[in-house]
Structure formats: C-alpha cells, structure tokens
C-alpha positions in Angstrom: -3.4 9.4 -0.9 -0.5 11.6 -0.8 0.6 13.9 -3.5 3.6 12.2 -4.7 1.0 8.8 -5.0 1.7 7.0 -8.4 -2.5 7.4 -9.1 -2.3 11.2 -8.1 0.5 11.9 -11.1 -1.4 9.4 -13.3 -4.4 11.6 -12.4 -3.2 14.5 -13.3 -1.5 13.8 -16.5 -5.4 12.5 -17.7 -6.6 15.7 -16.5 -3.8 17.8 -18.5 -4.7 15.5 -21.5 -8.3 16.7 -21.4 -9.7 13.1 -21.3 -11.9 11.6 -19.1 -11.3 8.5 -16.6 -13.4 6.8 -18.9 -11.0 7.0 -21.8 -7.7 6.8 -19.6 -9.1 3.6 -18.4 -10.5 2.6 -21.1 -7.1 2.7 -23.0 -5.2 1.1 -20.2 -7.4 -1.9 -20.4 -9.2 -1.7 -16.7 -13.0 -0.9 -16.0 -13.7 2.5 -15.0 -15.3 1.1 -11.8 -11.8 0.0 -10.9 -9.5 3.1 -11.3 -12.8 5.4 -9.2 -12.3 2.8 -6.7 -8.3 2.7 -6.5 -8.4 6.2 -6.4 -10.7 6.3 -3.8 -8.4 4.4 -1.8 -10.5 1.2 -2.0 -7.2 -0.8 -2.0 -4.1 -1.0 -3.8 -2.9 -1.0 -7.1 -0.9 -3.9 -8.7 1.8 -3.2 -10.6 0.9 -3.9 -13.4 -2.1 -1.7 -13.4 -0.2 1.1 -12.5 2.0 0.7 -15.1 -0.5 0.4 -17.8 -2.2 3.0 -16.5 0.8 5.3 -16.8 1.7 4.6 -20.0 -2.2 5.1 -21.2 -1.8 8.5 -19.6 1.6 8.9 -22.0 -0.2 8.2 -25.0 -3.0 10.4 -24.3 -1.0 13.2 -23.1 1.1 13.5 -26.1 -2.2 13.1 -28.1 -3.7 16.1 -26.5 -4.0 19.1 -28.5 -2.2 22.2 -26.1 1.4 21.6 -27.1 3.4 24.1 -25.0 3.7 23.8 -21.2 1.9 27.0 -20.2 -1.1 25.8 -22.3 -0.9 22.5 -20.8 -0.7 24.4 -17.2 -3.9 26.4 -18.3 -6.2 23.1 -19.8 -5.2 21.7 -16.3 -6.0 24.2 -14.2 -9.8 24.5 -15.8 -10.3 20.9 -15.8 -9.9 21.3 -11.5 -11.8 24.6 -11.8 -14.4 22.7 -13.5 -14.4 20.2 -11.1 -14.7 22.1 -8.3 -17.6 24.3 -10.2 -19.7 21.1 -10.8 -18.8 19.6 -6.9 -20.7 23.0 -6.3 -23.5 22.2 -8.3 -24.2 19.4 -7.7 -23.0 17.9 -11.2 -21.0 15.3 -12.1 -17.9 16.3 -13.8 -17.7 13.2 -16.2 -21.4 13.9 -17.2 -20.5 17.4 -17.7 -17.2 16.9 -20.4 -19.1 14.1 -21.8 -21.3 16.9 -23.7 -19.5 18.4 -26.2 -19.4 22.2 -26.7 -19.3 21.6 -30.0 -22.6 20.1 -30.7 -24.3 23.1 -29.9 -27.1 21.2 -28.6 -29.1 24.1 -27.0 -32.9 22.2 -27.3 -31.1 19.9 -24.4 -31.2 20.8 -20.6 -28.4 18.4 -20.0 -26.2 20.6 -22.6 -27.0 23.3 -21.7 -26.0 22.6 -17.9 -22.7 21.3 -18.8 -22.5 24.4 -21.2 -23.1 26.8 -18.6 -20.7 25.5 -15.8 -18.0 25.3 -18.4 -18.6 29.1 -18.6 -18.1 29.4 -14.7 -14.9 27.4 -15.0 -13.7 29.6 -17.4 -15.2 32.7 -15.2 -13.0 31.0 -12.0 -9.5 30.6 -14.2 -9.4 34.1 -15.5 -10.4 35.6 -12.0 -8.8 33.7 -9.9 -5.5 32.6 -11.4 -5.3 35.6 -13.3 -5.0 33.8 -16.6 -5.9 36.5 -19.7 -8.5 35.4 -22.3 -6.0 34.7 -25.0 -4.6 32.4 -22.9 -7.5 30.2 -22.4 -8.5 30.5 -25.6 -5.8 28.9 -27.0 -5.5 26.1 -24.3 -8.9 25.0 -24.7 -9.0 25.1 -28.5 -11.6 28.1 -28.6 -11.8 31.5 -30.3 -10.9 34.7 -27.8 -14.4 35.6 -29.2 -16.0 32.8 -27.7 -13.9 33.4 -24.3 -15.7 37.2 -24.0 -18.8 36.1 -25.1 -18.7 33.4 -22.6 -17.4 35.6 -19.8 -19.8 38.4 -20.7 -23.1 35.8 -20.1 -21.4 34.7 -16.9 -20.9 38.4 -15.9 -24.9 39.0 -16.0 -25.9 35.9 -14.5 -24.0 37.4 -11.9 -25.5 40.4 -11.8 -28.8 38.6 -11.3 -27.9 35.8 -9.1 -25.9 36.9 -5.8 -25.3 33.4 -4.4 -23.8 32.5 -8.1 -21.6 35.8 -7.8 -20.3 34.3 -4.1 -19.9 31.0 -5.1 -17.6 32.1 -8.2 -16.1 34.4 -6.0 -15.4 31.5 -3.6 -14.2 29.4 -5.9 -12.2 32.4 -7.7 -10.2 32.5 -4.0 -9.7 28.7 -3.5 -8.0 28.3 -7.3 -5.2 31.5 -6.0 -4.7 30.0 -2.7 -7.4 32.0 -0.4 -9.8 30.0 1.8 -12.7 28.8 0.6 
C-alpha cells in the first residue's frame, strides 16, 4: 500500500480523530475483520466501501475534540507513537485505547498496562518530536499537571530499567527521522 492509497488517508484521518478501527468501521457499516484485512492488503476495496468509509472518517474527525490543526498534528503523532510503543511490547494497540484513562482503574493489570505505555508514548512525542508539555496536554484533553507527572514516573522507570531507557530512546529517534 502506498502512501497516497485511499485506506492509508482513511487511516490516518481515524487516527487523528482518536477513534479506534472498531468505531471507524463500526460507523461505516463494515466488520472490523474486514477493514484489518483490506488494509492488510488482503484484496481490494469496493467502492462503495471506500466511500463509506471515508465519509465515517469525516464524521468522526469533525467530532474529535482537538480543534486546531497543530493539536490535531500532535493527537496524531501519539496515536503512531503509541503504536509503535505497544508493537514494542508486545501489546495490542486497540486493547490498549480500549482502557480508558479516565477510569482510573489501578486494581487492574490490564489498565494499568495500557496506562503505563500511554505514559511512554507521551515520553517518545515530547523527546523525540520535540513537542512541549502544554502542547500535548491540550491535544490529548489532559492537564499539563498530569503531562509532568506522567513524564516524571516514566523518567524513573528509566532510571531503573536500561533496556526501557533504549527502547524509548529508540523509538524517540524513529518518531524525528533517525534509524531505528
């Protein structure tokens, strides 16, 4: 699949939406099985599908909560950060936004998994693309408190954990264009 693909743009307006495949395809009326497969290159769209898939991915994107452009840019870019954090761990990325930071569920393992790579994402945006706290904050609909405190517990696993401090600084490189 080539970047200008019609499933890559349709991709990547879900991810700037902040939804999952789930709800993109959900909303365009195909299975989720379906869309994976198509955009695994398991054959080819009709379209029809495409089009309804687009114009669930308008919907959603206007119904996303960053408004300006650069916030948009920023919710994007730590959707693919998380992403590539989870390919790392061995988590599944769906799995992982399904949890909702807001629950605060901290007697669950799962939660608190998905908590703590969100952290890491968060951790690879700000060092790797150079994107400030206040900036993330306000694309991801969280306090600049939150943002510090977040980076701060990521900081000491750090300190603790050498292959976590690589990894992040791996994946810190790959989001600004080094190698990975």
């Amino acid at each position: 699949m080539n970047a200008q693909s019609p499933l890559l743009q349709i991709e990547a307006k879900r991810i700037a939406a902040g939804v999952s495949r789930e709800t993109l395809a959900g909303h365009a009326g195909v299975s989720e099985k379906h869309y994976r497969r198509l955009l695994d290159g398991e054959g080819s769209p009709r379209p029809g599908t495409l089009a309804k898939l687009r114009a669930a991915a308008g919907r959603l994107g206007r119904a996303s909560g960053a408004t300006d452009a650069h916030s948009r840019l920023v919710r994007t870019c730590y959707f693919a950060a998380l992403t590539l954090v989870c390919q790392r761990a061995g988590a599944d990325p769906a799995e992982v936004r399904r949890h909702d930071p807001s629950r605060r569920a901290t007697g669950d393992p799962a939660w608190l998994q998905a908590a703590n790579l969100r952290r890491h994402a968060i951790v690879v945006v700000n060092q790797g693309l150079n994107v400030a706290q206040g900036e993330i904050a306000r694309a991801l609909a969280m306090t600049p408190a939150a943002i510090c405190v977040a980076m701060k517990a990521v900081e000491d696993q750090r300190d603790a954990d050498p292959d976590l401090d690589a990894m992040l600084d791996e994946l810190s490189a790959a989001m600004n264009g080094g190698e990975w």
